[in-house]
N, C-alpha and C positions, 0 to 999 in steps of 0.2 A: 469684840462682843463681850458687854457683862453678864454672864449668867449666876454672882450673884446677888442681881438688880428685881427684884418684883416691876412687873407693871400694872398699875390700877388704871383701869379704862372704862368711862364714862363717854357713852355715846347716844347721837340719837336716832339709831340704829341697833331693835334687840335685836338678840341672838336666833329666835325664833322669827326675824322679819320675812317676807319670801319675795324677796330679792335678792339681788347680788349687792355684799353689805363689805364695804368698804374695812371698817371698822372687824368685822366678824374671822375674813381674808387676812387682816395684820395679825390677828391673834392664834391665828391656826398655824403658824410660821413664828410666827414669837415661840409659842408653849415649846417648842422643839430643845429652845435650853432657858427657858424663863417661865415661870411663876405666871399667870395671866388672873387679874379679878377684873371680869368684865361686868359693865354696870350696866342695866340695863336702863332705860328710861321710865319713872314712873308713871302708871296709869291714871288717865285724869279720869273722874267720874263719866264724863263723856264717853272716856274711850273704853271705860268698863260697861257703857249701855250697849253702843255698837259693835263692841266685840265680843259680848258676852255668849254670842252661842259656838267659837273657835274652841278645838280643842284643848289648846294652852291656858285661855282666861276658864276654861271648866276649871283645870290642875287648881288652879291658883284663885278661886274663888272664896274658900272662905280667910287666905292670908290677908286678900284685897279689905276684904267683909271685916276684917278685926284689924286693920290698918300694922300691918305685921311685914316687916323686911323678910325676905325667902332665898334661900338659894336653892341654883339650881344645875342640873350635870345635861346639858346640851343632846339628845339624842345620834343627831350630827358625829360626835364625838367619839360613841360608844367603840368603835373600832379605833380608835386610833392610839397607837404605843405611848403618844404624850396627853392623853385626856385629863391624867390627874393633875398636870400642871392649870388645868383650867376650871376656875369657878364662877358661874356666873351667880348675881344678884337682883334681885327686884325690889326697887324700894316702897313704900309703902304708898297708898294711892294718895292723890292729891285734888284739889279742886282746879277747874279750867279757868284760867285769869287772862287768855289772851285777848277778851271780847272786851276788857275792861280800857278805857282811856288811860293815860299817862298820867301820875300824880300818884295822889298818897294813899289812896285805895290801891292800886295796882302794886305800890313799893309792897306798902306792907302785908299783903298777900302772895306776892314773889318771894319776901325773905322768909313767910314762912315755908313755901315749897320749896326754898332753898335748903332750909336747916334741915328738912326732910332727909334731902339727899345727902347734905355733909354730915348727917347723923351716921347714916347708911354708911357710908363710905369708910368712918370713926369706928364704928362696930368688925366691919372686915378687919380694917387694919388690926385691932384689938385679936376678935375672934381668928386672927389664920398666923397672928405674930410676925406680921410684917416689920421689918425695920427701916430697910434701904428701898426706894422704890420709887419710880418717876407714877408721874402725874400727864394721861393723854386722855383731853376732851375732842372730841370726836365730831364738831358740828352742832355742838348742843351747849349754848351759849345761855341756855334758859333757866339750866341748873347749873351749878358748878363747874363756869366756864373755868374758875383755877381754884387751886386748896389755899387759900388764905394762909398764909409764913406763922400769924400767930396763934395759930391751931393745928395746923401740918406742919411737915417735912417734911417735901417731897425734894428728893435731888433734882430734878425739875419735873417745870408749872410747862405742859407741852399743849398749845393747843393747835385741833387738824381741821383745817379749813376747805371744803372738797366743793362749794358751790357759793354763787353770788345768792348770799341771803336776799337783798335789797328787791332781787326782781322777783319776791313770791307777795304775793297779795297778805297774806299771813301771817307769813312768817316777818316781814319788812315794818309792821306796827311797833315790836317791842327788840323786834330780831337783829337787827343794824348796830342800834346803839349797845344793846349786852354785846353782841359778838366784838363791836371795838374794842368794849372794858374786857371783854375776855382777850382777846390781841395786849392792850394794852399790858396787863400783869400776868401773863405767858413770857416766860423764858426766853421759850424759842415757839417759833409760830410757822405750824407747817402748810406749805398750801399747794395742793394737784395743778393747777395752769398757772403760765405766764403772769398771766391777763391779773389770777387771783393774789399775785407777787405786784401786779401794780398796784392794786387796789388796799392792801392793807403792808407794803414797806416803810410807808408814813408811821404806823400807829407801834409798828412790832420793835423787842426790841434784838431779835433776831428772824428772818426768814431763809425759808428754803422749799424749793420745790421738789416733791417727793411724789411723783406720778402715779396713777392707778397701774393698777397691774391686771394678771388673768392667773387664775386658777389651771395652770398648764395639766396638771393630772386627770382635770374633769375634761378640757376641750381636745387633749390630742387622742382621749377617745373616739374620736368622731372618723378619727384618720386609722386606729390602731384595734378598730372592731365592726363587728358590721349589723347593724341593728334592724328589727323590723320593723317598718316603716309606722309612726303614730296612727291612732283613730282616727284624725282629723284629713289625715291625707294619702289613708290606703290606697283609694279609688284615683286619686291621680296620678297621669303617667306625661300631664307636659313640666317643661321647664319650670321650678319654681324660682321666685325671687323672694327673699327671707330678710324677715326683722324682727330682733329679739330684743325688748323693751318695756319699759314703762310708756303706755299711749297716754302721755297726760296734752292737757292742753298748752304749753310751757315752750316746750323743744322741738316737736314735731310736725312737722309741714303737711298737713294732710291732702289739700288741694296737690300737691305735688305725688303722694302717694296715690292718689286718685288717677292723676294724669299718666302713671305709669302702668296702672292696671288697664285702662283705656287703649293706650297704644299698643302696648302686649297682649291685645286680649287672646294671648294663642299661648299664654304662660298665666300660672297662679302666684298672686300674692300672696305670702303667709306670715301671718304677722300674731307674733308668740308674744303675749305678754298681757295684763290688765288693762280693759279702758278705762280711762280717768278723764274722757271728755265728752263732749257732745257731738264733737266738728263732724264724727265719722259720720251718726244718722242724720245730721244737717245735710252732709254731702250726698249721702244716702248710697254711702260705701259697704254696711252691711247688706245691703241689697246686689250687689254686684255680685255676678255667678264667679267672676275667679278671683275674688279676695276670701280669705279665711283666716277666722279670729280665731285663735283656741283658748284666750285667757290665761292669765296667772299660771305660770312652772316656776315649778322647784328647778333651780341650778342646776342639780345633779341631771336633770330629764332634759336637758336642751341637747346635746350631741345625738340623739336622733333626729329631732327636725334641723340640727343644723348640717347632718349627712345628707339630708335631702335635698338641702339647699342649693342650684344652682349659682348664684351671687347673692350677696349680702349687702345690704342698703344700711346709710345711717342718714336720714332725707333732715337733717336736720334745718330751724329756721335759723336766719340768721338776726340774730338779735344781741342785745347788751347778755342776758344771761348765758345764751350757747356760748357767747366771743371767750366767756370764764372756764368752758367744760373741756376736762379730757375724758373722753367719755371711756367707762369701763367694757362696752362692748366692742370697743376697738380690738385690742391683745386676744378678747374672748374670738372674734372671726377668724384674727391670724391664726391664732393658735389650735384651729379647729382647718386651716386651708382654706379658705374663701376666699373667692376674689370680693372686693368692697370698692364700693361708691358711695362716697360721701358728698354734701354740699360743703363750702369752703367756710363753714361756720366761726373757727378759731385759729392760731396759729400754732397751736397745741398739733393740730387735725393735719396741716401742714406739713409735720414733722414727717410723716409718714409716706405722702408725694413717691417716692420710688416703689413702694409696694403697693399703695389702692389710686384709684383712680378720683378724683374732684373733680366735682362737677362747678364751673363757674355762671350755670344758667341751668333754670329747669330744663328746659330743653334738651342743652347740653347732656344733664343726669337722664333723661330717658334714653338719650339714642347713645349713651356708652354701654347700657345694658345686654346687647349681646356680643360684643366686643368682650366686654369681660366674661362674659360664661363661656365664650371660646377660648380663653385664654388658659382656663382653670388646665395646665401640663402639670405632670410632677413638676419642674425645674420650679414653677410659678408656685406650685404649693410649699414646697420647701424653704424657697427666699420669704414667703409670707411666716411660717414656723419659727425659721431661725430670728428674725425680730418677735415674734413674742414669746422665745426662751430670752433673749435679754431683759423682758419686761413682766418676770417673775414676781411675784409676792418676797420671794425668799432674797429679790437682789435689793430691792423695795426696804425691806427690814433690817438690810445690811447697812443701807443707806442711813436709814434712821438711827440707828448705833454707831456709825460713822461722826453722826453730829452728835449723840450720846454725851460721847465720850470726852468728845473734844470740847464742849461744852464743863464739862465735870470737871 
């Protein structure tokens, strides 16, 4: 391990996201003996309309308003013995170009949101007296997928590859071919599944796969305290069946969440996270007396409703983009004691086979469901534990120093 290496990291994932941010988790474990300048992503005029009544876009209103780079000291952080190793950035806002066609309108309105951010990034280096320092883009191929050799230094051009650009509607317009060119002039090219090691070993001219991990200090809370039960599910006292996510329309099987609640209906589905689709009131799953949405949590707030949770569901579809995901809420179950059932989405999900249960039919994933909530023994919670202490953040960034170095 170099600690003394800075790392500059552009992601596209801020600090303030309210998710569980890939990017956020490597640098809470990096700063422990490294320098971290986390970039944040610039706000597009768009995302200044819609988010304009958020806490954060209030902070940062008139830097946005005088197109002004900002730093900033992460809330998050304020307790922690290494916060001074970490600085984040916000670069100056930018205009939305993703609606634009391919050609010389869209170049030349990319390279100037580009020099935006490699301005941004010229100013850190300047302002903090960086010398030595790698360079890790985070999934964000739209700015400064690499520092260009003839205006950087970086000891390497790292870029982190965590999902199949191609199957988002959006992001697959301008998203594919920058994310190649950023593979292509990346160093080394790091990517979370198998599947994302086949898909760009062509273009990289090094890969390696460096898996997601779990924040073990937030979920073995759930085993190591005992909490009072959320708002959303004082008044229940059957079985729940629990799922902590992004509900977008992309990954998740709803028809299949539905059929669970159906057959259970002598147990509640509770399903922690944001909806990002329609399928559920098509289904007309909000409607069902034992499912419960609670919306959008904070990371930190999940080890209560994951205490309550009888088994953990990951009902994933099976498609070209899940075949790419190791999903981060995998480590987050173990590592909280769950028993889990997953569909056989990837072979990433495989890996796991001795500790959660796949389901290889819908069917099949309903009728393992009290199978596994009987099974939840100490013996069963522990062997779940002790694989997600091997799949740490902190063994994660060992990893990545591992090829550091040997790289260097």
């Amino acid at each position: 391990m170099r600690k003394d290496i800075d790392i500059i990291y552009f992601t596209l994932f801020p600090w303030d996201h309210p998710y569980s941010s890939v990017s956020f988790s490597f640098s809470k474990e990096f700063i422990k003996n490294n320098r971290v300048f986390y970039i944040n992503p610039p706000y597009s005029y768009r995302d200044f309309a819609t988010r304009y009544g958020d806490e954060f876009t209030k902070e940062r209103k008139s830097d946005l308003f005088m197109h002004r780079m900002r730093y900033e000291h992460p809330p998050q952080l304020e307790n922690s013995p290494n916060k001074d190793n970490f600085l984040a950035t916000l670069p100056p806002m930018v205009p939305p170009i993703n609606f634009l066609s391919k050609g010389g309108i869209y170049n030349k309105m990319r390279a100037r949101n580009n020099r935006k951010v490699l301005d941004t990034i010229k100013k850190v280096i300047k302002d903090n007296n960086i010398k030595d320092y790698i360079f890790m883009n985070c999934y964000n191929p739209f700015y400064a997928g690499y520092l260009p050799k003839d205006e950087f230094s970086p000891l390497l051009n790292i870029y982190q590859c965590i999902d199949d650009i191609s199957q988002n509607d959006y992001t697959v317009k301008h998203g594919f071919d920058l994310e190649r060119n950023a593979v292509q002039n990346a160093d080394v090219t790091i990517v979370t599944s198998r599947e994302l090691k086949n898909i760009w070993k062509k273009d990289s001219n090094e890969i390696h796969i460096v898996h997601n991990a779990a924040d073990i200090d937030i979920f073995e809370r759930t085993l190591n305290e005992k909490f009072d039960k959320p708002e959303e599910i004082k008044n229940i006292d059957t079985k729940i069946i629990g799922f902590v996510g992004n509900l977008d329309d992309l990954r998740v099987n709803y028809p299949l969440m539905k059929k669970i609640a159906e057959v259970h209906s002598d147990k509640t589905l509770l399903l922690v996270g944001p909806i990002n689709n329609t399928e559920v009131y098509e289904l007309g799953m909000d409607k069902m007396p034992n499912i419960i949405f609670t919306g959008s949590k904070d990371i930190r707030s999940l080890p209560p409703y994951l205490q309550n949770m009888d088994v953990a569901i990951i009902p994933f579809l099976l498609n070209t983009l899940t075949k790419s995901i190791y999903p981060l809420k995998i480590n987050e179950y173990l590592a909280a004691g769950r028993s889990v059932i997953a569909t056989n989405f990837s072979e990433d999900i495989r890996t796991f086979k001795d500790v959660i249960h796949i389901a290889e039919s819908e069917d099949q994933f309903v009728n393992l469901i009290d199978q596994a909530i009987d099974e939840q023994t100490p013996e069963k919670i522990q062997k779940c534990v002790d694989v997600a202490n091997s799949n740490t953040w902190e063994a994660r960034v060992n990893q990545i120093w591992d090829i550091v170095e040997n790289k260097i």
